[in-house]
C-alpha positions in Angstrom: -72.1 -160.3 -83.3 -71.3 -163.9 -84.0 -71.4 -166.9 -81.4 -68.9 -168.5 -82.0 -67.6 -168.6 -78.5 -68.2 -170.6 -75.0 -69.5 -167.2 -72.7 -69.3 -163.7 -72.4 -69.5 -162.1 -69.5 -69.5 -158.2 -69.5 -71.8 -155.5 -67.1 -72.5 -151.9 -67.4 -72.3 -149.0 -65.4 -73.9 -145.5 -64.6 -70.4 -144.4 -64.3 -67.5 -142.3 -66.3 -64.4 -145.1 -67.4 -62.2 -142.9 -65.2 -64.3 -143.6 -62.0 -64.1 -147.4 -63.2 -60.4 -147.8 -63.8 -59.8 -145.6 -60.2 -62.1 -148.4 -58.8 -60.5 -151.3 -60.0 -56.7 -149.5 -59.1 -57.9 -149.6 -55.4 -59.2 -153.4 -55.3 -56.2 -154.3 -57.1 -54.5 -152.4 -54.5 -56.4 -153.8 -51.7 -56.0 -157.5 -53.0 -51.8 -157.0 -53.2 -52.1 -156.2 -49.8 -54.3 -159.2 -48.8 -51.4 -160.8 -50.5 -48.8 -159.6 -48.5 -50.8 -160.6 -45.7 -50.9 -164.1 -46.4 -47.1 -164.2 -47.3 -46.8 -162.4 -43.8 -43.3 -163.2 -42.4 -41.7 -162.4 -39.2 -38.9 -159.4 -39.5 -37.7 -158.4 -36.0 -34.9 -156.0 -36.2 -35.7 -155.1 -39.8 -35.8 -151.3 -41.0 -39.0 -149.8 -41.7 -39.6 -150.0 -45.5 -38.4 -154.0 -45.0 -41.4 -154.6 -42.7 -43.6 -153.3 -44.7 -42.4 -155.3 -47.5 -42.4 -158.7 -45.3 -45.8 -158.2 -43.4 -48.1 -156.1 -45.8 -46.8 -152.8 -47.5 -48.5 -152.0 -50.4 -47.0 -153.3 -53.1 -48.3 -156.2 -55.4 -46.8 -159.0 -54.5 -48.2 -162.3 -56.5 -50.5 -160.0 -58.8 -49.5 -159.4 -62.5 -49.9 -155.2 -62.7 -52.8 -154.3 -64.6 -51.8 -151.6 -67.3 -53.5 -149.7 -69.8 -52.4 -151.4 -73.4 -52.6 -149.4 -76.8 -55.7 -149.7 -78.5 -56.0 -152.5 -80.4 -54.4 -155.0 -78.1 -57.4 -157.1 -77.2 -59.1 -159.0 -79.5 -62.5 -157.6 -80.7 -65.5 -157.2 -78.8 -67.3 -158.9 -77.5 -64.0 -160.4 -75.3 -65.0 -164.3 -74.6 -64.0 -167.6 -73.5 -63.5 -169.9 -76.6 -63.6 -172.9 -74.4 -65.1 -174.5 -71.4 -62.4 -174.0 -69.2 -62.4 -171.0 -66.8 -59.8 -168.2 -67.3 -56.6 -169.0 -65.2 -57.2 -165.3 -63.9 -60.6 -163.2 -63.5 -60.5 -159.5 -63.8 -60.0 -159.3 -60.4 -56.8 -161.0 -60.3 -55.1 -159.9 -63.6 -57.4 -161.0 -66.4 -58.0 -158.6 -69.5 -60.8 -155.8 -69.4 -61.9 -153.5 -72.2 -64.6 -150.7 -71.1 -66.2 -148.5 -73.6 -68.0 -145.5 -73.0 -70.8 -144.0 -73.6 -73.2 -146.9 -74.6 -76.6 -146.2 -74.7 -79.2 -143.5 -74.1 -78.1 -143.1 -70.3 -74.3 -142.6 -71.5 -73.0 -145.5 -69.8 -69.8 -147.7 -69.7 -69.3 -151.0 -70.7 -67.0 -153.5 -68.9 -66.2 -156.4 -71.0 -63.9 -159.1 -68.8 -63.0 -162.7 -68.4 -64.5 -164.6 -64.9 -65.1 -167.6 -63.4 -67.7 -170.0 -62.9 -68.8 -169.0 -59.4 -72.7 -168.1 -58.6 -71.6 -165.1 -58.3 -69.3 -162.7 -60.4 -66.6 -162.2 -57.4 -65.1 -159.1 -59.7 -69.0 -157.2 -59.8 -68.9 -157.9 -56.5 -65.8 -156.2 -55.7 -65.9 -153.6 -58.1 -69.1 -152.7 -57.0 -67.5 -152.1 -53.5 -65.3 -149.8 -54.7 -68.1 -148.1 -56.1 -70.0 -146.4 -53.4 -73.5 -147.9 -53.5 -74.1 -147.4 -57.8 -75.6 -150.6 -59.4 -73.6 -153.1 -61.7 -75.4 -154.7 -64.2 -73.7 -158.0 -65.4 -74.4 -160.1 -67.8 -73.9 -163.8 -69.0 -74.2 -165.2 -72.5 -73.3 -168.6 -73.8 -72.6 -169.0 -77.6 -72.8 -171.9 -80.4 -69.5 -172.8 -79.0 -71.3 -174.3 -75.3 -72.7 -177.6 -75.4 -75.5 -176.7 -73.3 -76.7 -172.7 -72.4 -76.1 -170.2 -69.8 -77.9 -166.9 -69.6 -77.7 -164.8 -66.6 -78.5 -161.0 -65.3 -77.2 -159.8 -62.1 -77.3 -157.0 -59.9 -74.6 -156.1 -57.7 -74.7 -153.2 -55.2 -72.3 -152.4 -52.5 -70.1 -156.0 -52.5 -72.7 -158.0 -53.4 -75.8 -159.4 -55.7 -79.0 -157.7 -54.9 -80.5 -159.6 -58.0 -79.8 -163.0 -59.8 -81.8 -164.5 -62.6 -80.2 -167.2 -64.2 -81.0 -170.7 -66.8 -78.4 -173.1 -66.8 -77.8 -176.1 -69.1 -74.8 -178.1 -69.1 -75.9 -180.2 -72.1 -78.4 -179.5 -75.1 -80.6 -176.8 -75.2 -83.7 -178.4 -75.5 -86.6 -177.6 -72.8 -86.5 -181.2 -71.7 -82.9 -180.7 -70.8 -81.8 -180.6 -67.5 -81.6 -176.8 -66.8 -81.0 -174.8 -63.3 -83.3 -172.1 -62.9 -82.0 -169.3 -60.3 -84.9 -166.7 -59.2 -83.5 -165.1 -56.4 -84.1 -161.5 -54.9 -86.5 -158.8 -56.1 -86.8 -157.9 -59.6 -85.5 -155.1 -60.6 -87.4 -152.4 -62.5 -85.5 -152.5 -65.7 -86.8 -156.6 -65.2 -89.8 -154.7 -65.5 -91.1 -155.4 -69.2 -89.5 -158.7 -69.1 -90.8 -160.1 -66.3 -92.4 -163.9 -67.2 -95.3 -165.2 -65.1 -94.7 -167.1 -61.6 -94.2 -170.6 -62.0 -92.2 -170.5 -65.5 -90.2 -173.6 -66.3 -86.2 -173.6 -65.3 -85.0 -173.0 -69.0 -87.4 -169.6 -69.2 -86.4 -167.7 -66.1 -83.4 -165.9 -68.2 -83.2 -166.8 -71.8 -81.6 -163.9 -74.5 -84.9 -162.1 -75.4 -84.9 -161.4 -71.8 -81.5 -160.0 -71.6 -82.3 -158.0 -74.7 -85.3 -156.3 -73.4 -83.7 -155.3 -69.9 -80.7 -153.5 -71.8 -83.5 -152.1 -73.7 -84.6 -150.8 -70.6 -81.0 -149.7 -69.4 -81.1 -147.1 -72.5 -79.1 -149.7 -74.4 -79.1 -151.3 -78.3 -78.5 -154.8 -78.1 -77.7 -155.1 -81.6 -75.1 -152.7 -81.4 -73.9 -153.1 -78.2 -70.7 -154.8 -79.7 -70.2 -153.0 -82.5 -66.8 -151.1 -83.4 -66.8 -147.6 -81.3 -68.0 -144.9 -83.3 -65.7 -141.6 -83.3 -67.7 -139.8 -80.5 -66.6 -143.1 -78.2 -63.7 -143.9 -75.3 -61.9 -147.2 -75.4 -59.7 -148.5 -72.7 -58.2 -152.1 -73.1 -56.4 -153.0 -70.0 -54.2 -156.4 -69.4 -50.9 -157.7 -67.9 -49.2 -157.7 -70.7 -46.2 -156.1 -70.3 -45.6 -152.2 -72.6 -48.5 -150.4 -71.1 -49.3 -147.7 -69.3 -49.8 -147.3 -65.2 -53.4 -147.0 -64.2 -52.8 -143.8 -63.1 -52.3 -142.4 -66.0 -55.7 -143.2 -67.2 -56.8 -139.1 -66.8 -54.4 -137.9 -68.9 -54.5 -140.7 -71.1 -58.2 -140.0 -71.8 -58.0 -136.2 -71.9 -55.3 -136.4 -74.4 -58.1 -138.5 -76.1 -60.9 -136.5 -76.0 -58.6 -133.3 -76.9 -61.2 -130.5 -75.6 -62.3 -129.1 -72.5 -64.2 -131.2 -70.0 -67.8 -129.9 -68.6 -68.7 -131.1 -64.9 -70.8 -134.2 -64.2 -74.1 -134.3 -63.1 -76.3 -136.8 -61.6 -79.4 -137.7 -63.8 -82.4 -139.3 -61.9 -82.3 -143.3 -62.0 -78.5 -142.8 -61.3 -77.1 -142.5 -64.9 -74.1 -139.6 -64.9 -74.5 -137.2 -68.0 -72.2 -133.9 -68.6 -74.2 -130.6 -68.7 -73.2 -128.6 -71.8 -72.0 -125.2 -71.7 -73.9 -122.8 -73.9 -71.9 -122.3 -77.3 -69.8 -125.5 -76.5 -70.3 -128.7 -78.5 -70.9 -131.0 -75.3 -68.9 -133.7 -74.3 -70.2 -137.5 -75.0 -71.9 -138.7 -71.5 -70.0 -140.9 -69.4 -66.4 -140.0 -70.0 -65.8 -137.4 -68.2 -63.0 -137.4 -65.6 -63.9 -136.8 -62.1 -63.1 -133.5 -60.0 -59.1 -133.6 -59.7 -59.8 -134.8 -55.3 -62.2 -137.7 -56.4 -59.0 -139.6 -57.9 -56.8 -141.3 -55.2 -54.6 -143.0 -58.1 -51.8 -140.4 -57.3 -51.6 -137.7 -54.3 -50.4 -134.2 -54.7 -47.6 -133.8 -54.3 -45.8 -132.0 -51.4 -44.1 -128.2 -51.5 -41.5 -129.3 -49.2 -39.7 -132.4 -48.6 -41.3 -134.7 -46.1 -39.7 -136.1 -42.8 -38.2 -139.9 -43.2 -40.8 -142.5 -43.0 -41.2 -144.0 -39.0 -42.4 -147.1 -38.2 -45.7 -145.2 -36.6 -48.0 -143.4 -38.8 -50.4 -140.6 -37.3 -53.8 -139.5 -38.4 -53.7 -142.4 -40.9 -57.2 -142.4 -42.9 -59.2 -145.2 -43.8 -60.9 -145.9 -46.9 -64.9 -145.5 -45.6 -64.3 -142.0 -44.4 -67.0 -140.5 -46.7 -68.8 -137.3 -47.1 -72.0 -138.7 -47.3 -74.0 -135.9 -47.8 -72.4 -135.7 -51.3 -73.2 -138.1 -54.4 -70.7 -140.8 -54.1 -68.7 -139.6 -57.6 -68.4 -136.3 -56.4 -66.7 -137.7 -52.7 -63.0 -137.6 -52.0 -61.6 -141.0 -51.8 -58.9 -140.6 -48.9 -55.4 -141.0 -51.0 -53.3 -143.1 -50.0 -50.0 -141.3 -46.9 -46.5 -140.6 -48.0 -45.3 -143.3 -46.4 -47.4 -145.7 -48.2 -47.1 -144.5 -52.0 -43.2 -144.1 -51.1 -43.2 -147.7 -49.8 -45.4 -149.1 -53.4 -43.2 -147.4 -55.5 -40.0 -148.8 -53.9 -41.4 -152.3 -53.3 -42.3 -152.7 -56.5 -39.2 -151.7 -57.7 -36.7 -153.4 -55.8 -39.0 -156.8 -56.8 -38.8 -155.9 -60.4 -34.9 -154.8 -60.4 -33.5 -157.2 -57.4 -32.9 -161.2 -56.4 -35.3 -162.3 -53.7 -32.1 -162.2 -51.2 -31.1 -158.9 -52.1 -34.4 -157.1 -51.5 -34.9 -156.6 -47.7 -31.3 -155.8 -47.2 -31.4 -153.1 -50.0 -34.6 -151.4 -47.9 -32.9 -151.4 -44.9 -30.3 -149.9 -46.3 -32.7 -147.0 -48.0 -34.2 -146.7 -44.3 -30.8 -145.8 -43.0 -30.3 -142.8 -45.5 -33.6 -141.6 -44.8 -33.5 -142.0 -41.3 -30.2 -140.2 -41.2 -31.7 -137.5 -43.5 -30.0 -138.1 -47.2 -32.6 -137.6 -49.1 -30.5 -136.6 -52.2 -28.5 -139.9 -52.0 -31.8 -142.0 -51.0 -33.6 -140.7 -54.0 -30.7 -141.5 -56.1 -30.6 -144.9 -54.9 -34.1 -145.5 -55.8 -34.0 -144.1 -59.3 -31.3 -146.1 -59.8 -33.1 -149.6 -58.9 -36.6 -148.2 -60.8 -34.6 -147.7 -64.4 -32.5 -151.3 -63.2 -36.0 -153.1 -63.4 -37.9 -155.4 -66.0 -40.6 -153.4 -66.4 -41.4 -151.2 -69.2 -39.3 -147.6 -70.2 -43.7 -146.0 -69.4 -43.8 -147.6 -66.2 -40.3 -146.9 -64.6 -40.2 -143.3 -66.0 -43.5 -142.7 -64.5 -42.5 -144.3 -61.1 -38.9 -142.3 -61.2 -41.1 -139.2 -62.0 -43.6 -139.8 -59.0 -40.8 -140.7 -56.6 -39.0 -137.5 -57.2 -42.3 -135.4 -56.4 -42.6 -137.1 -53.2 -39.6 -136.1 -52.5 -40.2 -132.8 -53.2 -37.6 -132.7 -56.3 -38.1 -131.7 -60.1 -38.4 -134.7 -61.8 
């Protein structure tokens, strides 16, 4: 690959791109809602759905939606910063991603994203949250293009870095520059073969041979870990940018890909995920497998009969840590998200999308009342009407019209 670029930053994963884009749907999801938080604003009187949409309902307010883009979008791998100066947005807030599966051996995805200049890689950190207790690798690479060097390898495991190994140079390269060395937590064993002696100069404790030989160790090529995809290889490019799919359609998106039947996941030891084969059935490529249909809480089933009109008390409400822990953690249903809460996204985000600021709570108050008084016909067609009214794209509001109309209990 050429270096003619500032940093990369990228990390892989023991997990299926499906598990990775559900993952990074709920953090999105759960920083909107920190969002609404923060814009909290007092509503006494107001309807239901208007509360929720002044004090924390769960749509995105402040955050760009994340959407899978045609292939081709982003610009070729590796996906860097060409200058100095940090990316306005991180992948956690709205940046562009592009994760490729299987690399390697182990049939693992890569995560290639923009970040920040923190110690730590806040989106790892999150992402690895979301994840369950697997292990994020992440890596850091300065090019020609940085006046001094950066090389870094984390580990991130449950929200936060079990590992960091970093050498740091803001300018010149040479070992009489001033470099940072960062040593801190245990090794970990793919470090194993890399490992330098104790009391190494700053400038040594990472440097790219080391990098190299740990994803050596991860199953990985380095020399080809940028490389164009070869045929038997998933893509997914997502970004802000608007004429893009919904992260929920990420399944069908991929199956429609892969165009053959899907084997079942199994767990390999050392936590890499691998699809058994079928006898007489060309197996699928490792680590691109969708999950069992109640391990994705991107969209819930939808209900036989029409539900009662949303209250302002919700009961039996799950929470997001209720696992089964006596499975693995990509075979565990993630609790999806109530009625009451999808209903309220999808009309939030549509009434912000379709409707002046002053128009918006008054227009929820007004749904409230029709589905308070039970018109669910004539609420339904007041909410398709504002989702096809919006600025967002024909994919977007057809799949939100679509979804809205199952939860209903209506043939979309």
């Amino acid at each position: 690959m050429s270096d003619d670029f500032v940093l990369i930053d990228f990390a892989v994963a023991a997990r299926p791109p499906i598990h990775i884009v559900s993952a990074i749907g709920r953090l999105r999801l759960a920083e909107a809602r920190a969002a609404r938080d923060r814009a909290r604003a007092k509503a006494a009187g107001a309807g239901f759905l208007s509360r929720l949409f002044r004090s924390g309902g769960t749509g995105t307010p402040g955050l760009a939606e994340l959407m899978i883009q045609p292939d081709g979008t982003l610009p070729p791998a590796p996906l860097s910063r060409p200058t100095m100066a940090p990316p306005a947005d991180d992948a956690g807030g709205g940046g562009a991603l592009r994760l490729t599966a299987p690399v390697g051996s182990a049939g693992m995805t890569l995560i290639e994203f923009l970040s920040g200049d923190g110690e730590t890689s806040g989106f790892c950190e999150r992402l690895s949250q979301q994840l369950g207790g697997d292990e994020i690798f992440y890596f850091r690479h300065s090019g020609n293009s940085h006046p001094g060097a950066f090389f870094a390898f984390h580990v991130y495991r449950n929200g936060r870095a079990t590992r960091r190994a970093a050498s740091i140079s803001a300018a010149g390269t040479a070992p009489e520059a001033d470099w940072i060395g960062i040593d801190a937590g245990m090794p970990h064993p793919v470090e194993v073969d890399s490992l330098p002696p104790p009391g190494i100069p700053d400038f040594e404790v990472m440097t790219p041979m080391r990098q190299g030989s740990i994803l050596e160790a991860l199953g990985i090529d380095p020399e080809a870990l940028f490389e164009p995809p070869s045929g038997d290889m998933m893509v997914l490019e997502l970004s802000t940018d608007p004429g893009g799919a919904p992260l929920s359609e990420a399944e069908m998106i991929l199956s429609h890909r892969l165009r053959r039947p899907r084997p079942p996941l199994r767990a390999l030891q050392g936590g890499a995920v691998k699809p058994e084969a079928p006898q007489d059935v060309t197996p699928e490529p490792p680590g691109v497998t969708a999950p069992p249909p109640e391990a994705s809480d991107l969209a819930a089933p939808a209900p036989a009969a029409p539900p009662p009109a949303p209250s302002a008390a919700t009961a039996n409400r799950r929470t997001p840590d209720q696992r089964d822990l006596s499975r693995p953690p990509w075979e565990q249903q993630t609790p999806a998200p109530s009625w009451e809460e999808e209903v309220t996204s999808i009309l939030v985000a549509a009434v912000e999308a379709a409707l002046p600021p002053e128009e918006q709570v008054a227009w929820l108050d007004m749904l409230t009342a029709h589905l308070e008084a039970g018109r669910l016909d004539e609420a339904l067609e007041e909410a398709t009407a504002v989702i096809s009214a919006g600025h967002r794209s024909d994919i977007v509001r057809a799949s939100a019209a679509r979804r809205l109309a199952e939860l209903f209990g209506r043939q979309p």
